[in-house]
MDTraj code that builds the backbone (N, CA, C; nanometers):
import mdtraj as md
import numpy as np

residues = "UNK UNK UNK UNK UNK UNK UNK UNK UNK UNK UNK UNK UNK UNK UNK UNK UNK UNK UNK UNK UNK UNK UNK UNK UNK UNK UNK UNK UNK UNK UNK UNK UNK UNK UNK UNK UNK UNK UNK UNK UNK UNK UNK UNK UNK UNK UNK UNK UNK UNK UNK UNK UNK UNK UNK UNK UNK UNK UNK UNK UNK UNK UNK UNK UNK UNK UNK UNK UNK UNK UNK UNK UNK UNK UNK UNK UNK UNK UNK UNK UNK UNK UNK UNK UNK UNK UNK UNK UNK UNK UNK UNK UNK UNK UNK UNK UNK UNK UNK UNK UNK UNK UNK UNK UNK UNK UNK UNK UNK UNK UNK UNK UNK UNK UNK UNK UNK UNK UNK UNK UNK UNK UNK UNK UNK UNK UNK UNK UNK UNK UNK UNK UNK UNK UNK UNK UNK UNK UNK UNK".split()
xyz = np.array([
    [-5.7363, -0.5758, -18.6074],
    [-5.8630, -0.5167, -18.6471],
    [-5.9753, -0.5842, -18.5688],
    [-6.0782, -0.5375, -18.5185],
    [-6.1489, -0.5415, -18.4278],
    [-6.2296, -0.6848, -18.5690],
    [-6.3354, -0.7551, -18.4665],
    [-6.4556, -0.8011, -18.5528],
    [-6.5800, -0.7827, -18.4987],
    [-6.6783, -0.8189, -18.6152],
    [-6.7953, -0.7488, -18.6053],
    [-6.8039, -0.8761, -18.6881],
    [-6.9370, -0.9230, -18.6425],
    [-7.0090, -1.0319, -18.7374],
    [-7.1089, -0.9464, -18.8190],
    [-7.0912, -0.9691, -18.9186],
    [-7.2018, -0.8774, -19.0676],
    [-7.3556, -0.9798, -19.0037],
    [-7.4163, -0.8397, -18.9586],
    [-7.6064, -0.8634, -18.9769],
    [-7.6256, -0.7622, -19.0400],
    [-7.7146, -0.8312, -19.1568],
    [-7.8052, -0.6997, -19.1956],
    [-7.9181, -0.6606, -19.1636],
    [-7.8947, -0.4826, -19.1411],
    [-8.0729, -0.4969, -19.0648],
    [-8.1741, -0.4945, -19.1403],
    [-8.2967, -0.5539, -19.0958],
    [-8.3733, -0.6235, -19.1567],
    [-8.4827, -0.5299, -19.2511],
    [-8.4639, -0.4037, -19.1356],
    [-8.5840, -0.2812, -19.2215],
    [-8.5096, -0.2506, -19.3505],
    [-8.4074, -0.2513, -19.3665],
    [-8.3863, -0.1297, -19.4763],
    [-8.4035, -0.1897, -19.5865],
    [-8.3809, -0.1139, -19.7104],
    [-8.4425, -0.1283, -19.8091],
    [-8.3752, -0.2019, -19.9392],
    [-8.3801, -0.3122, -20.0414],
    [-8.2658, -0.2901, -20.1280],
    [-8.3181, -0.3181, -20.2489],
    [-8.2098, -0.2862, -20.3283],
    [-8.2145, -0.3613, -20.4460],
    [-8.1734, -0.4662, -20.5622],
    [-8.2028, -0.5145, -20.5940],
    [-8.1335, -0.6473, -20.6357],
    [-8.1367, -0.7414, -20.5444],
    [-8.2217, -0.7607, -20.4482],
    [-8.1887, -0.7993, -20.2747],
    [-8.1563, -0.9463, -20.3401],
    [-8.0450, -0.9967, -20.2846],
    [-7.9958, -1.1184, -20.2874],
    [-7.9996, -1.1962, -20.1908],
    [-8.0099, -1.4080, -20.2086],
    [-8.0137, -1.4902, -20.0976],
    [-7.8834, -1.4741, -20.0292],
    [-7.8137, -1.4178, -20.1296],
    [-7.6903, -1.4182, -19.9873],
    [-7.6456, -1.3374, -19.9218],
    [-7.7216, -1.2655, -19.8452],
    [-7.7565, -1.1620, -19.7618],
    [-7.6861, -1.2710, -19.6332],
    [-7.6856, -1.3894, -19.6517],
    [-7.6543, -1.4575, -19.5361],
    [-7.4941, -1.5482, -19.5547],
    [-7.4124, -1.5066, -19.5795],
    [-7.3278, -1.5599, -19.6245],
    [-7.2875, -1.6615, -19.5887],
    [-7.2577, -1.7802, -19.7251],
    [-7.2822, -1.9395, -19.6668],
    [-7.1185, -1.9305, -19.7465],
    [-7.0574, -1.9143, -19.8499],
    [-6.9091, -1.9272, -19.9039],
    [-6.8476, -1.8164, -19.9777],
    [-6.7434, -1.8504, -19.9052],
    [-6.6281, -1.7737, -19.9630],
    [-6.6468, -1.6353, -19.8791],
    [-6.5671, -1.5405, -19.9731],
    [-6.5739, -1.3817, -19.9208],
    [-6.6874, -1.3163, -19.9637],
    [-6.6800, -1.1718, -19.8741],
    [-6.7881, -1.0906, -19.9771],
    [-6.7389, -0.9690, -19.9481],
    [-6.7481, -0.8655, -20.0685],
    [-6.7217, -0.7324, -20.0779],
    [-6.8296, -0.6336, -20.0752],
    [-6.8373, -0.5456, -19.9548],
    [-6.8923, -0.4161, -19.9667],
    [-6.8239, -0.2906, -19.9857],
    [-6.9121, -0.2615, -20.0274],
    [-6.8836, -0.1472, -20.1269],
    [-7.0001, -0.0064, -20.1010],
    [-6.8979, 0.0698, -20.0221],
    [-6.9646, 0.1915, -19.9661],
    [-6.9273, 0.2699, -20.0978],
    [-7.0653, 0.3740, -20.1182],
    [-7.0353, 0.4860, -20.2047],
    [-7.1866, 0.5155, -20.2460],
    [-7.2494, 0.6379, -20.2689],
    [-7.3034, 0.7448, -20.3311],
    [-7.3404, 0.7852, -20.4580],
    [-7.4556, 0.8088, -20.5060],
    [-7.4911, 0.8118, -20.5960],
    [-7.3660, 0.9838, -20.6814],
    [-7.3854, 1.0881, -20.5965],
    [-7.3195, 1.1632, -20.5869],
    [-7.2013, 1.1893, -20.5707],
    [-7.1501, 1.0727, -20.5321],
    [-6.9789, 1.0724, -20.5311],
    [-6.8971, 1.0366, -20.6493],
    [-6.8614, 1.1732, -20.6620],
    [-6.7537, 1.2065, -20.7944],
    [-6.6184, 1.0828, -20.7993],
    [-6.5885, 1.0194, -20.7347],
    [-6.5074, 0.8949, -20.7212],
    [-6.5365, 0.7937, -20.7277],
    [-6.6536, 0.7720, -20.6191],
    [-6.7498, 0.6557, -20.6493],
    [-6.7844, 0.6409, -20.8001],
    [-6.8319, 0.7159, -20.8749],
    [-6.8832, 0.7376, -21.0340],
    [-6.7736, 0.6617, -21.1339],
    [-6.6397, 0.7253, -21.0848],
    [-6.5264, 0.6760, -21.1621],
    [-6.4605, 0.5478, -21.1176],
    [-6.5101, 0.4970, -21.0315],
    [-6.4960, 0.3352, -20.9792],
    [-6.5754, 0.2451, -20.9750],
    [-6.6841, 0.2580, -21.0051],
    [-6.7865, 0.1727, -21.0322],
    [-6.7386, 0.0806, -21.0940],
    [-6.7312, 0.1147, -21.2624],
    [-6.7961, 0.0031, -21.3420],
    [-6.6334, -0.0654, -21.3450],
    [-6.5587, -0.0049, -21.3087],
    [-6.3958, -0.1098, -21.2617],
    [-6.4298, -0.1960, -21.1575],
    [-6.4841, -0.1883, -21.0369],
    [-6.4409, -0.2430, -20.9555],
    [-6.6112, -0.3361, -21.0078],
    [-6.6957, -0.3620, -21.0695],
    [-6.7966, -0.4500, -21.0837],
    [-6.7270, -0.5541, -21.1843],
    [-6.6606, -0.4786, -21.2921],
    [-6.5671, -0.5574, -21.3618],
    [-6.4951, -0.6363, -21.2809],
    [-6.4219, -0.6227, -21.1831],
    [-6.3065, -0.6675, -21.1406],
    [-6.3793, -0.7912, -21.0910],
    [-6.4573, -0.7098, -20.9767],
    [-6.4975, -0.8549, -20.9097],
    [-6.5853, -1.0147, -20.9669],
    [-6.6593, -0.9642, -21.0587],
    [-6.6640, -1.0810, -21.1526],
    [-6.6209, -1.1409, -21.1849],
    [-6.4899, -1.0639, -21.2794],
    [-6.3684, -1.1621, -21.3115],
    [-6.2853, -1.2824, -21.2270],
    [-6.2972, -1.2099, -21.0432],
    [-6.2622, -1.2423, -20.9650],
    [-6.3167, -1.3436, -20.8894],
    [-6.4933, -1.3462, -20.8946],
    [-6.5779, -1.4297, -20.8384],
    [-6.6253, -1.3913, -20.7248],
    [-6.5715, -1.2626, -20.6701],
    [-6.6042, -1.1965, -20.5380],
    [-6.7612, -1.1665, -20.5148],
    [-6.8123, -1.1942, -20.4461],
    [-6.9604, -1.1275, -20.4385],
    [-6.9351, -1.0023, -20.3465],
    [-7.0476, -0.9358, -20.4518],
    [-7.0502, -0.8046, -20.3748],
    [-7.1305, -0.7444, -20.3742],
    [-7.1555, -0.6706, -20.2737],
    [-7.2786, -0.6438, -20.1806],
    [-7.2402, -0.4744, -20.1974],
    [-7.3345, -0.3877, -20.2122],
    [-7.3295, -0.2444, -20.2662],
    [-7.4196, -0.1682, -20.1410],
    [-7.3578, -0.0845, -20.0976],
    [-7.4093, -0.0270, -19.9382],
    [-7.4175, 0.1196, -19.9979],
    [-7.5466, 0.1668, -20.0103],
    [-7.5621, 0.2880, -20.0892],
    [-7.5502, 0.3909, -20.0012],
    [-7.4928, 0.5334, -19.9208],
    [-7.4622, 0.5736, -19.8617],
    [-7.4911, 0.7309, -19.9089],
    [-7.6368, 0.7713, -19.8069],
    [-7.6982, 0.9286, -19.8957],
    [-7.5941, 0.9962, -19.8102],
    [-7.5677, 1.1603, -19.9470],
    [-7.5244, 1.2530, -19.8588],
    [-7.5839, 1.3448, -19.8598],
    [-7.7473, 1.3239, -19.9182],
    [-7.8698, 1.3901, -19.9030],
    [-7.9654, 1.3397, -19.8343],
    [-8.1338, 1.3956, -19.8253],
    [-8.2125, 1.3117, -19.8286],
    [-8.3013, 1.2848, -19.9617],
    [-8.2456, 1.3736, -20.0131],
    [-8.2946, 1.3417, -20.2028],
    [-8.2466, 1.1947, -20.1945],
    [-8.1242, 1.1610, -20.1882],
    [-8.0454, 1.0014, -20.2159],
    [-8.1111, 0.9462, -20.1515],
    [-8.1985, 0.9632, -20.0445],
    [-8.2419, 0.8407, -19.9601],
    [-8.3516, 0.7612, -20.0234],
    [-8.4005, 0.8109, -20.1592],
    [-8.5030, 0.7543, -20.2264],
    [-8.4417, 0.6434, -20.3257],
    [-8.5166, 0.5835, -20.2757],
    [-8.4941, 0.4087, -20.3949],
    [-8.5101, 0.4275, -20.5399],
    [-8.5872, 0.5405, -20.5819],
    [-8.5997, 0.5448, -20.7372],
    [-8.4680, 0.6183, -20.7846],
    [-8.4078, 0.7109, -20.7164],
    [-8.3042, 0.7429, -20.7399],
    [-8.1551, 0.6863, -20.7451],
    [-8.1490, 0.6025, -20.6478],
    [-8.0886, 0.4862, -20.6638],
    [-8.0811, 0.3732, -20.7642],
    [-8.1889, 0.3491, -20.7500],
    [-8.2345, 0.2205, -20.8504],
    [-8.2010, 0.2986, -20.9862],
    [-8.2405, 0.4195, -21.0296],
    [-8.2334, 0.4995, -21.1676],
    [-8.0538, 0.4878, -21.1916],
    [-7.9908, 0.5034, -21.1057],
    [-7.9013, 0.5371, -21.0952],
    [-7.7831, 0.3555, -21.1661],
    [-7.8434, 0.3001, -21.0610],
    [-7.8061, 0.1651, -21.0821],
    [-7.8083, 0.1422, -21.2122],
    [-7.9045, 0.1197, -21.2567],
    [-7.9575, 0.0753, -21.3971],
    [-7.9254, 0.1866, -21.4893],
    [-7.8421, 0.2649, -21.4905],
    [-7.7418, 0.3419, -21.5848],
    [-7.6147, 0.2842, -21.5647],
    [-7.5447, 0.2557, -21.4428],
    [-7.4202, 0.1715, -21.4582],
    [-7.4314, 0.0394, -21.4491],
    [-7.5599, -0.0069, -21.4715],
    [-7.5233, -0.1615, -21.4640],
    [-7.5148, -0.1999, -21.3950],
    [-7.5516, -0.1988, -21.2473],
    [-7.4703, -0.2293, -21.0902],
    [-7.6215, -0.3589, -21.0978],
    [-7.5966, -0.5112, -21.1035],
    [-7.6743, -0.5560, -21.0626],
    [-7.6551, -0.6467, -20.9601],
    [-7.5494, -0.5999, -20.8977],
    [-7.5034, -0.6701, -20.7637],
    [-7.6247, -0.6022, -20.6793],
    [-7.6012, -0.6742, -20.5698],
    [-7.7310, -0.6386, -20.4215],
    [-7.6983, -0.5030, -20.3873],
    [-7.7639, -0.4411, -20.3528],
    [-7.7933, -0.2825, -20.2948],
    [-7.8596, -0.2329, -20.2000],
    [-7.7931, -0.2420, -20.1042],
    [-7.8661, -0.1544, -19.9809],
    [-7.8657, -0.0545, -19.9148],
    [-7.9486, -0.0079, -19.8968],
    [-8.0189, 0.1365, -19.8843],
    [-8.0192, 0.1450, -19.7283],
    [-7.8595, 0.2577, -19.6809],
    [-7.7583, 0.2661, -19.5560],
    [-7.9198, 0.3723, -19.5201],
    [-7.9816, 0.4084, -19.5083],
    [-8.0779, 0.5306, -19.4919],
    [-8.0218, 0.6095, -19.3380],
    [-8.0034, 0.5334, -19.2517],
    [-7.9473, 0.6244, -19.1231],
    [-7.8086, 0.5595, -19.0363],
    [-7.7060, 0.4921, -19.1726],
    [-7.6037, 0.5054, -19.1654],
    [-7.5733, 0.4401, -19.0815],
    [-7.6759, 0.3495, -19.0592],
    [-7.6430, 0.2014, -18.9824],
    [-7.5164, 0.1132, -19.0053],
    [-7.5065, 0.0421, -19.1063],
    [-7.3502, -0.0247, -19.1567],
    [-7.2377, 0.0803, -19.1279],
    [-7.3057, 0.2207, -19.1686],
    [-7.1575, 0.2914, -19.2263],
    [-7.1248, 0.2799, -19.0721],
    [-7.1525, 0.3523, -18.9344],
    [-7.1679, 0.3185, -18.8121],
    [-7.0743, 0.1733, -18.7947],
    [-7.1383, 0.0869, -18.8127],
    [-7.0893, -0.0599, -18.7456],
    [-6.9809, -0.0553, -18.7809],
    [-6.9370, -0.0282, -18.9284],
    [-6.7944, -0.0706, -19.0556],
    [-6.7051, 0.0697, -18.9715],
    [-6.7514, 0.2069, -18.9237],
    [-6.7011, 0.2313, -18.8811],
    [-6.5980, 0.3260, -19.0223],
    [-6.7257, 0.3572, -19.0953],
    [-6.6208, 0.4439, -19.2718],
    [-6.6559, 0.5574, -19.2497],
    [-6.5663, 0.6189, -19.3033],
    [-6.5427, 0.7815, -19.2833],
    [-6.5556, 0.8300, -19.3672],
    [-6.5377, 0.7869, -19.5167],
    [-6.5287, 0.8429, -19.6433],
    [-6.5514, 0.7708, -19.7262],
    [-6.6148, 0.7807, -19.8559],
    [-6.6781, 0.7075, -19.9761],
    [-6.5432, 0.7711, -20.1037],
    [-6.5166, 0.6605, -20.1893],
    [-6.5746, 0.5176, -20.1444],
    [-6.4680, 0.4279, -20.0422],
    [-6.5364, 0.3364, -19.9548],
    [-6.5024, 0.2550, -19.8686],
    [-6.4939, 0.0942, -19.9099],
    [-6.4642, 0.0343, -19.8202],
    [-6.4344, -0.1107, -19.9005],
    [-6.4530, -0.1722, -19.7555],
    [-6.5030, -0.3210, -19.7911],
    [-6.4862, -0.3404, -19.6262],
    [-6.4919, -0.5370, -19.6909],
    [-6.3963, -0.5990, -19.6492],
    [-6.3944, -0.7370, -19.6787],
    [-6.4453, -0.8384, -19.5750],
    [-6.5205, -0.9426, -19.6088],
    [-6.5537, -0.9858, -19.5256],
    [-6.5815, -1.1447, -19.5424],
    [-6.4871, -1.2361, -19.4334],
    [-6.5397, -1.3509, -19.4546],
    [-6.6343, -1.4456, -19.4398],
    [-6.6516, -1.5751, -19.4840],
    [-6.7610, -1.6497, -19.4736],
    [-6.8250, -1.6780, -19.3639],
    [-6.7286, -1.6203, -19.2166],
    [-6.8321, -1.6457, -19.0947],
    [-6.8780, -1.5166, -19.0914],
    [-6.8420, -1.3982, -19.2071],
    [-6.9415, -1.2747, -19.1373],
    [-6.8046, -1.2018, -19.0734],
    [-6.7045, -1.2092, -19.0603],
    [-6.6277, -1.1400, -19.0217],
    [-6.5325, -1.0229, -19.0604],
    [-6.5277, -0.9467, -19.0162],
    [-6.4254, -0.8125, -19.0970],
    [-6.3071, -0.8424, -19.0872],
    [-6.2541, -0.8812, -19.2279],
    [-6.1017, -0.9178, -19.2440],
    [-6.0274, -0.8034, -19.2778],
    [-6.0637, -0.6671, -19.3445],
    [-6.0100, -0.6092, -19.4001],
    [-6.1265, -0.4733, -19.4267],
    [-6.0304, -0.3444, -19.4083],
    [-6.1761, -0.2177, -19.4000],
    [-6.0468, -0.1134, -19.4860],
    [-6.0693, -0.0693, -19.6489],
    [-5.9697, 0.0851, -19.6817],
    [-6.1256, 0.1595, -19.7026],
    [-6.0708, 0.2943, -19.7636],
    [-6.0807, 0.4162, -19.7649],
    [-6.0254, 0.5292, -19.8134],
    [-6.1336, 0.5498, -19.9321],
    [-6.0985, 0.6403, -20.0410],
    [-6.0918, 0.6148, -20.1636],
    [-6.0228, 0.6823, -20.2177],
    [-5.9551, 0.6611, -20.3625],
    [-5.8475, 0.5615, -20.3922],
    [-5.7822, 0.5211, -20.2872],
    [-5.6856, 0.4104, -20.2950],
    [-5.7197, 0.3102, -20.2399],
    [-5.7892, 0.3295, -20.1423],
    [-5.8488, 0.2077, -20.0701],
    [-5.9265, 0.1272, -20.2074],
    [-5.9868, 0.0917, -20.3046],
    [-5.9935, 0.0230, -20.4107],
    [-5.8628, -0.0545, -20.4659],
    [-5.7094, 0.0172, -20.4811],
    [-5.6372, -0.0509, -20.5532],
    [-5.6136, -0.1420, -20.4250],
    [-5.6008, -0.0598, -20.2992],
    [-5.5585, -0.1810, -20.1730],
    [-5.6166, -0.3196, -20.1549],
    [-5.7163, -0.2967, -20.1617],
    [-5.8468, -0.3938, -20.1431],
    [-5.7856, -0.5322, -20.2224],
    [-5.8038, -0.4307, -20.3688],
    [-5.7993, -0.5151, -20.4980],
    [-5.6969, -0.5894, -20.5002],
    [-5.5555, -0.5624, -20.4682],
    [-5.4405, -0.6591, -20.4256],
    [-5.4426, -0.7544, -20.3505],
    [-5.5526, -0.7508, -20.2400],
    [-5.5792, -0.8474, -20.1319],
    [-5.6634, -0.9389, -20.1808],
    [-5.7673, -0.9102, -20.2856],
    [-5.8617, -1.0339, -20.3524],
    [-5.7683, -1.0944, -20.4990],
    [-5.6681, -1.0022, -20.5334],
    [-5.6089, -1.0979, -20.6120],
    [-5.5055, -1.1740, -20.5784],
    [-5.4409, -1.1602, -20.4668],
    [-5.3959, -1.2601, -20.3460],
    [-5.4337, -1.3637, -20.3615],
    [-5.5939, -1.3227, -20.2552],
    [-5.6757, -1.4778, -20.2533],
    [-5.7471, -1.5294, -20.3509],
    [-5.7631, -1.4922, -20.4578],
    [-5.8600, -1.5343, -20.5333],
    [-5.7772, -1.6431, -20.6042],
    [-5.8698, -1.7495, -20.6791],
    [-5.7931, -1.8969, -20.7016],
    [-5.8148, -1.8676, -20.8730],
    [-5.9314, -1.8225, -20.9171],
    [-5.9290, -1.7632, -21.0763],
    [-5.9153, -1.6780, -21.1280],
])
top = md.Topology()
chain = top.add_chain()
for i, resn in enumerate(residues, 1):
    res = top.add_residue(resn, chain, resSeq=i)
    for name in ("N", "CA", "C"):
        top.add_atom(name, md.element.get_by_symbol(name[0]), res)
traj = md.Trajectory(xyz[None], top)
C-alpha cells in the first residue's frame, strides 16, 4: 500500500476541531461518510462505541453528496443528534477523499503515529475489516 503522510488542509472547516489534528501517539481512525448515507447512519453510533472502548482516536471526514451537505449547520445538526463528538472535518472539495483515494462511503482509512496509511477498506464491510485490525492491536 502506497504512503501518504496525513496533512490536514488548513482552510477547511471543522467541528469539534481537535489538538490532535497533529498526531503525536498511537493510531488514528478516519472515518469517511455522509450525513445522507443510509449506511453511514447505521454505523455510526457502533463504530463511536467501538472506538472508545478501544482508545482509538478518531477523526470524522464528513463527505457531501450535495451542496446542501456542504453546510456546517447541517452537519453540526446532524452530529449533535448522534452524538459524534469526535473531530469533524468538512471534505468540501474532496480533498482527503482524493489523497485517501475512497470510492465509497463509508470508508475507513488507518493511520499511524508518523501520519502514515497503514490500512484503507470500503463500504459496508470495510468497518468489520478495519475493526479486526484495531482489535489486533489494541492493548485494552
Amino acid at each position: 500500500m502506497e504512503t501518504q503522510k496525513l496533512n490536514w488542509p488548513e482552510h477547511l472547516p471543522w467541528i469539534h476541531p481537535s489538538d490532535q489534528r497533529s498526531l503525536s501517539e498511537g493510531q488514528q481512525l478516519l472515518y469517511f461518510w455522509s450525513v445522507n448515507c443510509p449506511h453511514c447512519e447505521e454505523l455510526t453510533d457502533q463504530i463511536l462505541n467501538r472506538v472508545n472502548q478501544l482508545g482509538i482516536h478518531l477523526t470524522c471526514v464528513h463527505v457531501p453528496y450535495t451542496d446542501e451537505e456542504k453546510s456546517a449547520d447541517i452537519v453540526s445538526e446532524y452530529a449533535e443528534v448522534k452524538n459524534m463528538t469526535a473531530p469533524i472535518v468538512l471534505d468540501q472539495n474532496y480533498e482527503i477523499v482524493a489523497k485517501y483515494k475512497i470510492q465509497a462511503l463509508p470508508s475507513f482509512c488507518l493511520i499511524d503515529k508518523e501520519g502514515q496509511l497503514i490500512d484503507r477498506k470500503m463500504g459496508d464491510n470495510g468497518w468489520e475489516k478495519i475493526l479486526k485490525k484495531l482489535e489486533k492491536h489494541s492493548i485494552g
